[in-house]
matplotlib code that plots the C-alpha trace (Angstrom):
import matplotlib.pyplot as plt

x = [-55.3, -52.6, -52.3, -50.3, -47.9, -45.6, -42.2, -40.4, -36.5, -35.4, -33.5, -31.8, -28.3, -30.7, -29.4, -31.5, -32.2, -31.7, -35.6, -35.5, -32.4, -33.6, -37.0, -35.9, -33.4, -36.5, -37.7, -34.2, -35.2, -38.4, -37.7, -35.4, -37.9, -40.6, -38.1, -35.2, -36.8, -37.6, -34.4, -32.4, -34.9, -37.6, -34.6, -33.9, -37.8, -39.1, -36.6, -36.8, -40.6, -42.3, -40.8, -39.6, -36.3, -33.2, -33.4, -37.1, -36.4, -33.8, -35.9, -38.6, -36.1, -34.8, -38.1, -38.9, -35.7, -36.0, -39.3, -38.2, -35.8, -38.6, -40.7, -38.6, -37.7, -41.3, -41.8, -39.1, -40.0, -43.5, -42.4, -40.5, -43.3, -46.0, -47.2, -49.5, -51.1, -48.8, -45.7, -43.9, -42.0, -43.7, -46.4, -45.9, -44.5, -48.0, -50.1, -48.1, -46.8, -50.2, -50.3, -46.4, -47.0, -49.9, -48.1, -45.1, -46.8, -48.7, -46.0, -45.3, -49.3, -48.8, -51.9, -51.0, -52.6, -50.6, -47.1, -44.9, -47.5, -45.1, -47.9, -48.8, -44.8, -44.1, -46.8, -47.1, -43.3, -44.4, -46.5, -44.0, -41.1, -43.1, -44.9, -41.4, -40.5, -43.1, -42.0, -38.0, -37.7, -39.1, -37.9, -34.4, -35.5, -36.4, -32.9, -31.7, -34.9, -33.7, -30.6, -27.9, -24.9, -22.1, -21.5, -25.2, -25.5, -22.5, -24.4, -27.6, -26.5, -24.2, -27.5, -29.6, -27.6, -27.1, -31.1, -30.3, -28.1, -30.1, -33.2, -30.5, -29.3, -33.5, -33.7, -30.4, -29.9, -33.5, -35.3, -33.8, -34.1, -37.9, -38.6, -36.9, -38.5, -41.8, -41.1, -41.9, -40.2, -38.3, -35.0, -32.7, -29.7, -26.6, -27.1, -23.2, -23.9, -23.2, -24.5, -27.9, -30.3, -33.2, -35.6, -35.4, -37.6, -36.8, -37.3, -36.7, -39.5, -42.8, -44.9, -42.6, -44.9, -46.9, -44.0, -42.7, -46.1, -46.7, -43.2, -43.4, -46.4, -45.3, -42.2, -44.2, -46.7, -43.9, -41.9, -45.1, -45.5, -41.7, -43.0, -44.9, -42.2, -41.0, -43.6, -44.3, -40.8, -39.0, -39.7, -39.0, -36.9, -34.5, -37.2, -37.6, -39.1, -42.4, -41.1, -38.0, -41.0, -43.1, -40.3, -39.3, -39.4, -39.2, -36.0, -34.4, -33.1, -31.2, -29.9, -28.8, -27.2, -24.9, -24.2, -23.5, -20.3, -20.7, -24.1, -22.7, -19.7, -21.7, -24.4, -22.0, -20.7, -24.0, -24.6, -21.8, -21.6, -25.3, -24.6, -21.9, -23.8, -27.1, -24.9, -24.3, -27.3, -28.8, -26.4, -25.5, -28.6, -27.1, -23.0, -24.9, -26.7, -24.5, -21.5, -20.5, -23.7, -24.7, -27.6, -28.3, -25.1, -26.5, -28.3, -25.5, -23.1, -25.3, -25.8, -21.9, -21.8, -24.1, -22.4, -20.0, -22.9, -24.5, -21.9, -19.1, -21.2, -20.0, -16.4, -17.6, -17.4, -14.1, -11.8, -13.9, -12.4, -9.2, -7.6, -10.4, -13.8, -12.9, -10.1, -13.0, -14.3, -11.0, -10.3, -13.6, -13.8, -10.3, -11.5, -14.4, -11.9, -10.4, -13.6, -14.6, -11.4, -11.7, -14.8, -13.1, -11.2, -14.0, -15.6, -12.5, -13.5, -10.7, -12.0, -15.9, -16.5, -14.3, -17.4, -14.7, -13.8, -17.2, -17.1, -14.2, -15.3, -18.7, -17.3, -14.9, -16.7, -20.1, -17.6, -16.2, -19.7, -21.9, -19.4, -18.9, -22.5, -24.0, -21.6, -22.3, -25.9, -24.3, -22.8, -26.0, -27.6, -24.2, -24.7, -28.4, -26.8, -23.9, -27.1, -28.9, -25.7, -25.0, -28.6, -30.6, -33.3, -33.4, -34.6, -33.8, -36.8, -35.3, -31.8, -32.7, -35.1, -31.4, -29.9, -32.8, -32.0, -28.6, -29.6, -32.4, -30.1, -27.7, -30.3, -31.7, -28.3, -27.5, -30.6, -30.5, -26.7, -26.3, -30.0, -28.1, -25.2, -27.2, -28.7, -25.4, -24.0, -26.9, -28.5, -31.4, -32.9, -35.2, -32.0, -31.0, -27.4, -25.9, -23.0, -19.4, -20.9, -23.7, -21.2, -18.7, -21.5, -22.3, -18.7, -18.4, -21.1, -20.1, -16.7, -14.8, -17.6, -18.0, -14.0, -14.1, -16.4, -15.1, -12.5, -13.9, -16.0, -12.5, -11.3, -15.1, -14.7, -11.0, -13.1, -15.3, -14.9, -16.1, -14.0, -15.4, -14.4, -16.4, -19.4, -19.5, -18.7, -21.5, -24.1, -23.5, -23.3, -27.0, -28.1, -27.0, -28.2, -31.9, -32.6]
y = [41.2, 40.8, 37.8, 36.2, 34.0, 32.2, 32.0, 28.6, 28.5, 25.5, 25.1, 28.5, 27.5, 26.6, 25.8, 27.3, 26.0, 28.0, 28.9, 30.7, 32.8, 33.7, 34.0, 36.4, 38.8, 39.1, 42.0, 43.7, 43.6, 44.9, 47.5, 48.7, 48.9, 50.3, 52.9, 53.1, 54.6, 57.3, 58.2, 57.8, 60.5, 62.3, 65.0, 65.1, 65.1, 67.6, 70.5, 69.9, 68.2, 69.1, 72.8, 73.3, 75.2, 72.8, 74.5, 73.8, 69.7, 69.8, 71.1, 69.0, 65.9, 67.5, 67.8, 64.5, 62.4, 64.8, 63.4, 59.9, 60.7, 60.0, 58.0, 55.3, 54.4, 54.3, 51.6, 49.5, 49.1, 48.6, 45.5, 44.1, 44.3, 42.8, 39.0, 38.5, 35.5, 35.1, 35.8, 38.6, 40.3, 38.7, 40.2, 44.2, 43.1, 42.9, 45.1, 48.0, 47.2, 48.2, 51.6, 51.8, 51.3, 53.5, 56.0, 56.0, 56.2, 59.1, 61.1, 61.1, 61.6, 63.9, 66.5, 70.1, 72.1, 70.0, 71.0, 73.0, 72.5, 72.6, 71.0, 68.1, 67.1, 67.2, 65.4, 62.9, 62.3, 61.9, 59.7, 57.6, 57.6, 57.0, 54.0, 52.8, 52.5, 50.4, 48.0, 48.2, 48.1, 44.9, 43.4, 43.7, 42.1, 39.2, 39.0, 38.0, 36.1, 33.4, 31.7, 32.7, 30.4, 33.1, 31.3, 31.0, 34.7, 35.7, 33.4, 35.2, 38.4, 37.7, 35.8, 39.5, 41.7, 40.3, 40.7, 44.1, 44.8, 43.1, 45.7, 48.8, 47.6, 48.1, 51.3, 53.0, 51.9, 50.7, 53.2, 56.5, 54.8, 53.6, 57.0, 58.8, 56.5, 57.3, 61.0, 63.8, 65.0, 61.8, 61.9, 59.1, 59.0, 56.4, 54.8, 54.1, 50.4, 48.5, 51.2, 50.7, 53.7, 54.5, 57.1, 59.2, 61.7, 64.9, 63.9, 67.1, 68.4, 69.4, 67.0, 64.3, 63.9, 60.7, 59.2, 59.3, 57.7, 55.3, 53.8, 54.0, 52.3, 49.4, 49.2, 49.4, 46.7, 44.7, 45.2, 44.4, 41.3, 40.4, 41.7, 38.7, 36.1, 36.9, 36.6, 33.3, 32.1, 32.3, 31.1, 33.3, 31.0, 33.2, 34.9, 36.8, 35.5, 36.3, 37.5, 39.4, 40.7, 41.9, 43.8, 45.7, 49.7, 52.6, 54.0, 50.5, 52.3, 54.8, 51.9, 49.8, 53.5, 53.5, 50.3, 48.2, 49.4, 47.6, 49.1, 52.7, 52.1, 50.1, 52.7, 55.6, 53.8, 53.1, 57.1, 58.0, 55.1, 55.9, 59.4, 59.1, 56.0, 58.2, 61.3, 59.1, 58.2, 61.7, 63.4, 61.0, 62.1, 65.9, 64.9, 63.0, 65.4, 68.3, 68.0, 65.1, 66.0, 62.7, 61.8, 58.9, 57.1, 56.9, 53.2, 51.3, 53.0, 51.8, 48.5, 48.0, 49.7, 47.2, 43.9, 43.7, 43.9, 40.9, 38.5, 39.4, 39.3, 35.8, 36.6, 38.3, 35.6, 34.0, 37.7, 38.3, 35.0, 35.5, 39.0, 39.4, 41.7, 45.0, 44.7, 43.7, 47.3, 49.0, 47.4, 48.1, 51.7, 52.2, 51.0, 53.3, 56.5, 55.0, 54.5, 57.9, 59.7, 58.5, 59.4, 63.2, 62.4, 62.0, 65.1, 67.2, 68.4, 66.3, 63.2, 63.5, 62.0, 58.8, 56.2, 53.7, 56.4, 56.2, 52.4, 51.6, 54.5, 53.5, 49.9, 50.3, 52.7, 50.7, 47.5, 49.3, 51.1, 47.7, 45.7, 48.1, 49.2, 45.1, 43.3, 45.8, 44.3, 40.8, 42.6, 43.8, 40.1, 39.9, 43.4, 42.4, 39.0, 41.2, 43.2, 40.0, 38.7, 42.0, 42.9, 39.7, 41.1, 40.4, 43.9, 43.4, 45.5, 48.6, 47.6, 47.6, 50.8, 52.2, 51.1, 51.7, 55.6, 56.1, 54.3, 57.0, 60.1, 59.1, 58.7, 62.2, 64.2, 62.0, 64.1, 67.1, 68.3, 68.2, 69.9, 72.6, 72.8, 72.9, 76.2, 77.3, 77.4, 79.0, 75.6, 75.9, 73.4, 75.3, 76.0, 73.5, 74.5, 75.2, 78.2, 77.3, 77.6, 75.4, 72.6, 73.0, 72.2, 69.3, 67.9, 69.0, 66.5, 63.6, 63.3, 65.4, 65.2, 61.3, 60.5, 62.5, 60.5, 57.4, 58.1, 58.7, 55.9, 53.8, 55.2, 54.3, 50.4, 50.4, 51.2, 47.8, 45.8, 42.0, 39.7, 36.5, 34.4, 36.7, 36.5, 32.7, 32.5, 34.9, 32.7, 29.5, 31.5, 32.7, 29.3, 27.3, 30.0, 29.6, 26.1]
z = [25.8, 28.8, 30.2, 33.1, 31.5, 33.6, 31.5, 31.6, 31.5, 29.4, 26.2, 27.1, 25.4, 22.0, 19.2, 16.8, 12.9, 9.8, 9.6, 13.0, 12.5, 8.7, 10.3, 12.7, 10.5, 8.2, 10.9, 10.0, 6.5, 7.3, 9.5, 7.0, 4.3, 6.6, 8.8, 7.2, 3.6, 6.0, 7.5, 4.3, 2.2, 4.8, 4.8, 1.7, 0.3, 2.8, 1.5, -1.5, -2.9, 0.3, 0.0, 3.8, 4.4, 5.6, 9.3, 9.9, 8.5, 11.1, 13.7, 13.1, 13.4, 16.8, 18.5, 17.6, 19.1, 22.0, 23.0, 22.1, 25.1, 27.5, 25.3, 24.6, 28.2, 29.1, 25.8, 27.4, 30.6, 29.6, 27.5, 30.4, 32.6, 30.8, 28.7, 26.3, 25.4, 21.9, 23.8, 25.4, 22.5, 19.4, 19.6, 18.6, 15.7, 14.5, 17.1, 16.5, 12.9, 11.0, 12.5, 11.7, 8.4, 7.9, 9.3, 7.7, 4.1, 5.8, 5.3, 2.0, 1.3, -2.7, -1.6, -2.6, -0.2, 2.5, 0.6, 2.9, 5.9, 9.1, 11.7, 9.3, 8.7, 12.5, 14.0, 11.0, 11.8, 15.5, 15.0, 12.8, 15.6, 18.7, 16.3, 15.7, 19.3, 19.8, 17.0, 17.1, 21.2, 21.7, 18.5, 19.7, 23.5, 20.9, 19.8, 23.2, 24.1, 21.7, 23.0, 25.2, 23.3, 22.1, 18.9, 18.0, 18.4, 16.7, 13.4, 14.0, 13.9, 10.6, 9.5, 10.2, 9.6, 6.3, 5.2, 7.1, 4.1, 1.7, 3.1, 2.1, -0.6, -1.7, 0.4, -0.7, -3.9, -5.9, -3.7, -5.3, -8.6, -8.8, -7.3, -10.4, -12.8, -11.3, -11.2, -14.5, -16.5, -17.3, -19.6, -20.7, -18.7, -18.3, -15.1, -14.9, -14.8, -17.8, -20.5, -19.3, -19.9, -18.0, -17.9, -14.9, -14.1, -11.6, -8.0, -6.8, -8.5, -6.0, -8.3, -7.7, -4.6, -6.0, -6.9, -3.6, -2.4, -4.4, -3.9, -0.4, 0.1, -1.7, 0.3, 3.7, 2.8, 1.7, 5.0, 7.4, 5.5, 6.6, 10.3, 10.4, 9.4, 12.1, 14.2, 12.9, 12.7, 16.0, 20.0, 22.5, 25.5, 27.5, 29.6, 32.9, 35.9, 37.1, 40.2, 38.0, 35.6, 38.2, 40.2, 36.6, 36.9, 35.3, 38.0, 36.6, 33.5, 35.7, 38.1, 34.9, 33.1, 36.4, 37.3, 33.7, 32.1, 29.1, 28.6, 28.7, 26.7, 24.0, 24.1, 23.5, 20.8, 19.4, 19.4, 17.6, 14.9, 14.1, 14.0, 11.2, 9.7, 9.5, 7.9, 5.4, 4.4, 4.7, 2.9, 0.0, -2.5, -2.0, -2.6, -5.7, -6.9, -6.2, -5.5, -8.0, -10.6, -11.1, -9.1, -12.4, -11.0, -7.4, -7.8, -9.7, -7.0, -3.9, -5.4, -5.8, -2.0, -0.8, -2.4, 0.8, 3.4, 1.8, 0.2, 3.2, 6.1, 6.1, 7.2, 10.5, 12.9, 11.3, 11.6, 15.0, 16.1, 14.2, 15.6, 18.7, 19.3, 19.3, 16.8, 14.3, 14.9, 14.9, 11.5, 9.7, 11.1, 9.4, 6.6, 6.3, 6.9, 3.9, 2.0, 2.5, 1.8, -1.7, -1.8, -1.3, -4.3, -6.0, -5.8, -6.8, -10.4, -12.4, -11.2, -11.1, -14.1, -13.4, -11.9, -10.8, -8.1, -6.9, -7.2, -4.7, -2.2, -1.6, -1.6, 0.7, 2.8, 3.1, 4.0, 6.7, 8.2, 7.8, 9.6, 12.5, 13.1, 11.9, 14.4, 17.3, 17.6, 18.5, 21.9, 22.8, 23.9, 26.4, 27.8, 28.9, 30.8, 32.2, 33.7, 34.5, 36.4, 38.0, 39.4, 39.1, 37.4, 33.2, 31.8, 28.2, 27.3, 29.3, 27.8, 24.4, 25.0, 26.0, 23.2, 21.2, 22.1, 21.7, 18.2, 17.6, 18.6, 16.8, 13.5, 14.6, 15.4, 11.7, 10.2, 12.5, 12.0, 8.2, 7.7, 10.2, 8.3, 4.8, 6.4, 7.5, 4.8, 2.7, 0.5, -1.1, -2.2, -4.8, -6.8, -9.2, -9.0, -5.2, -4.0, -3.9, 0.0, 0.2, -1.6, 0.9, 4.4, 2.1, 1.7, 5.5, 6.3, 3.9, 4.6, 7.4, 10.2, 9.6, 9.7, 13.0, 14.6, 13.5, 15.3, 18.5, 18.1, 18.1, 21.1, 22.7, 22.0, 23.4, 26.4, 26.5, 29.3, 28.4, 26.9, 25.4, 28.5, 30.7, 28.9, 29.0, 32.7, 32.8, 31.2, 32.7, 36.0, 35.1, 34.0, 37.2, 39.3, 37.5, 38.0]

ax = plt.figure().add_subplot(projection="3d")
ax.plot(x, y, z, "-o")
ax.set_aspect("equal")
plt.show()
């Protein structure tokens, strides 16, 4: 299957067509249908359907991201090193995402005598991670593979992360709702949206399991369908040497950890916005469905909290340009805090029947989070040309693998630490009604955690060292020194 391909260097400023960049953000979309159904309810279905306490969930998603810790460097530097015949990066998208989406429906498989099986959760969840390395890592070496002009970048990334947010806007908000229309026990309930009733059954329920199944395979095939749209739709030009390909090792992700400034501060940044980004999503069907009681208003809520991500994504570039980089992510990271903080309100017991409340947090919060953690992506492609320039050797497979991590520990410490703090604070998730306890770790993990770490994550970007000039110097630096 490998071949020796020897990578040409032209067209490397490319402007690319609408196709290509819609092409590409289509794997966004489909990693979120495929992946991100996963992180947003794995959590939340294995304590309470699957019947496993909230400490062993955790556990199972610690041991997992700690072995992605060695895995994931290995995947990168893998990808550098090798060609195929069909390109260098294009490729996995359909090799490895067959078995990804086997897999991933694997988990949710509605057999009673697996229900509460320990063994069967964790490796199936194995399986589904190490898969997903496979898949994501080189996906993102794509993104820099396709151009190195700023501008052009800066409209890809509003053009993916858009279909990103279209792919949660299907995951967060229709993905809780077809699984409660699917589930027993259905009764009519207002929706908040319009009047509109629809009958929801229990999802908490341990025969909710084929409901849960049959939803999830639908979204999988549907998302390795969009895997190859992107394989199809985009061609791979900024690529390494033969000579910079064949000198790629595994000791290169240390060298590029110490050397690249930019790639540790964007990294840590990455950890910690995907750590409060991934609470979010792993806590929100539990502040739903106990801490406000109404789990029926959760899809008309997500659908007005994903409106920004997808009709705003167009204003990136034009306030990025208009008050600078990292005042973009000071902004929307403030606006989150604000988000959230009425999403406290919310919760306090004169206000939990007002739905507007719920409106304007979600709206403002999920504003503030997409922006910060979308745009992010568009710094990664100048990180890997700050290495390029720095050590004359293009490793974006090993970069991304980085980024790829602090990504995944920050999804896992975002499915690990409320799952500790449920146990903490004594939830269980066989009662239908929680302690004045168990509602409190919730609120912990929904609002106070996430506004801490926002925070820090402010402080991280004050610490990023590129400024637009430097990155163009940077790539015409790399180009004249290439031909």
């Amino acid at each position: 299957m490998e071949e020796k391909v020897k990578t040409p260097r032209n067209d490397e400023f490319a402007k690319l067509s609408w196709r290509e960049r819609i092409s590409y953000g289509a794997g966004d979309l489909a990693q979120n249908l495929i992946f991100g159904t996963v992180g947003s309810m794995l959590l939340f279905y294995l304590t309470t359907v699957y019947g496993i306490s909230a400490a062993v969930g955790a556990t199972i998603f610690l041991v997992v991201r700690w072995i992605n810790v060695f895995w994931d460097p290995w995947v990168g530097t893998f990808i550098d090193k090798h060609n195929f015949k069909m390109g260098k990066y294009r490729p996995y998208l359909v090799y490895f995402g067959i078995p990804l989406t086997i897999f991933c429906v694997m988990l949710f498989l509605p057999i009673p005598a697996l229900r509460g099986n320990v063994p069967y959760a964790f490796i199936s969840y194995l399986a589904v991670a190490m898969i997903y390395s496979l898949v994501n890592i080189p996906y993102g070496a794509l993104n820099a593979s396709l151009t190195r002009d700023s501008d052009e970048i800066s409209t890809l990334t509003t053009v993916r992360m858009t279909e990103a947010n279209i792919g949660n806007l299907f995951v967060y908000t229709f993905l809780p709702l077809f699984i409660q229309l699917a589930s027993p026990n259905p009764q009519s309930k207002d929706i908040g949206f319009f009047g509109i009733h629809l009958n929801l059954g229990d999802y908490t329920s341990p025969q909710a399991g084929k409901a849960y199944f049959v939803v999830m395979a639908i979204y999988m095939l549907v998302g390795f369908l969009l895997l190859l749209v992107t394989f199809f739709g985009v061609k791979e030009r900024v690529l390494p040497t033969e000579k910079e390909t064949s000198n790629v090792k595994y000791s290169d992700l240390f060298a590029e950890l110490k050397r690249n400034k930019p790639l540790q501060v964007l990294g840590f940044f990455f950890l910690i916005a995907f750590t409060f980004n991934f609470f979010g999503s792993t806590v929100w069907p539990f502040y739903m469905q106990y801490n406000i009681g109404h789990s029926e208003w959760m899809a008309s809520i997500n659908l007005i909290g994903a409106l920004p991500g997808i009709f705003l994504v167009f204003l990136w570039p034009i306030i990025r340009k208009s008050i600078g980089k990292k005042q973009f992510f000071y902004a929307f990271l403030v606006l989150f805090i604000v988000g959230t903080l009425v999403l406290w309100v919310w919760s306090m017991p004169a206000f939990k029947d007002q739905l507007a409340l719920g409106y304007i947090g979600r709206f403002l919060m999920q504003w503030g989070l997409t922006s910060a953690t979308g745009y992010m992506w568009a710094l990664v492609p100048e990180v890997i040309s700050y290495g390029e320039y720095t050590s004359k050797k293009r490793v974006a497979g090993i970069i991304n693998a980085i980024m790829g991590l602090f990504f995944k520990i920050g999804l896992a410490l975002g499915g690990i630490i409320p799952g500790y703090i449920n146990a903490f604070f004594k939830f269980d998730g066989t009662k239908a009604h929680q302690s004045s306890s168990a509602l409190m770790g919730i609120q912990f993990s929904m609002i106070w955690l996430p506004i801490i770490l926002a925070v820090v994550a402010i402080w991280i970007m004050s610490r990023y060292p590129l400024s637009e000039k430097d990155v163009v110097k940077i790539n015409k630096e790399i180009d004249a020194r290439n031909r």
